[in-house]
C-alpha positions as CSV (number, residue, x, y, z in Angstrom):
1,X,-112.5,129.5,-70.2
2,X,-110.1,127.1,-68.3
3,X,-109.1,129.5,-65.0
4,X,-106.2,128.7,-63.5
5,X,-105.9,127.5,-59.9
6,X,-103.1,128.8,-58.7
7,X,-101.3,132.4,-59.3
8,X,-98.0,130.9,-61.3
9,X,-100.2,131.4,-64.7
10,X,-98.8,135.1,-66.6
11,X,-101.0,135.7,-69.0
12,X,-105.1,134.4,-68.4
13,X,-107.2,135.1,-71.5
14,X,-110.7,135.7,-70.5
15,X,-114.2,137.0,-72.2
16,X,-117.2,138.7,-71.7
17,X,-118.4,135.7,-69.0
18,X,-115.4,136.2,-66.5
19,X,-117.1,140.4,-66.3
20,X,-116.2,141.8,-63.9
21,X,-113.0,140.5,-63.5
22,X,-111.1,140.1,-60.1
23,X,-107.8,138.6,-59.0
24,X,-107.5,136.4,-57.6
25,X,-110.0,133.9,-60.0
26,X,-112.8,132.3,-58.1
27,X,-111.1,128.8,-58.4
28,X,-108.0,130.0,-57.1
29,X,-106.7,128.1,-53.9
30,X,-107.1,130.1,-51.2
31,X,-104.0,129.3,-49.8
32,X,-102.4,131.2,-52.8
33,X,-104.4,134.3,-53.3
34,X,-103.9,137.9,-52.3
35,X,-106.4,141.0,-51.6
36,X,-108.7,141.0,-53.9
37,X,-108.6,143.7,-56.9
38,X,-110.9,144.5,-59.5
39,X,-109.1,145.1,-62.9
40,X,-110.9,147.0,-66.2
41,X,-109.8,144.9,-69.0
42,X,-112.2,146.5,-71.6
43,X,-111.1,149.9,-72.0
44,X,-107.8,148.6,-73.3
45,X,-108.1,144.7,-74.3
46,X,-105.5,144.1,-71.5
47,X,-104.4,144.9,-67.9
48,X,-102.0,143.9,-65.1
49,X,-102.6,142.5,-61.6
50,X,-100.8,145.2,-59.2
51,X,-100.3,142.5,-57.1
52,X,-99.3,139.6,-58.7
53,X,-98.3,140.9,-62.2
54,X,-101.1,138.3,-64.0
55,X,-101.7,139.7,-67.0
56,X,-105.3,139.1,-68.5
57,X,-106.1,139.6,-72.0
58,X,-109.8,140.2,-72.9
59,X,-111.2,139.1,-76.2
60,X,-114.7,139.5,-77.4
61,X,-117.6,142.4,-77.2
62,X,-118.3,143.5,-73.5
63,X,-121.6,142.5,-71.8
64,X,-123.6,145.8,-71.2
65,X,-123.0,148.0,-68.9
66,X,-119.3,147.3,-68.7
């Protein structure tokens, strides 16, 4: 997946690698980044940053466990 490095992206697709997912991304700019948040894209293929409003779409089977 291509992650984004700063939070101006609205919609991030990710996959089973990116579990679990967090906003901010990992190769986000510091500078640029809030609190971090945990967000459960696998119950319902999608989900919303509260704090940004990032949506991330999840496509593929879950790893195990998640």
């Amino acid at each position: 997946m291509n992650q984004p490095t700063e939070l101006k992206y609205q919609q991030i697709a990710v996959t089973a690698g990116d579990l679990p997912l967090h906003c901010p991304m990992p190769s986000m700019k510091l500078w640029n980044t809030h609190p971090r948040v945990f967000i459960d894209v696998t119950s319902t293929g999608e989900a919303k940053c509260p704090y940004c409003g990032t949506v991330y779409r999840f496509s593929g089977p879950a790893k195990q466990g998640h």
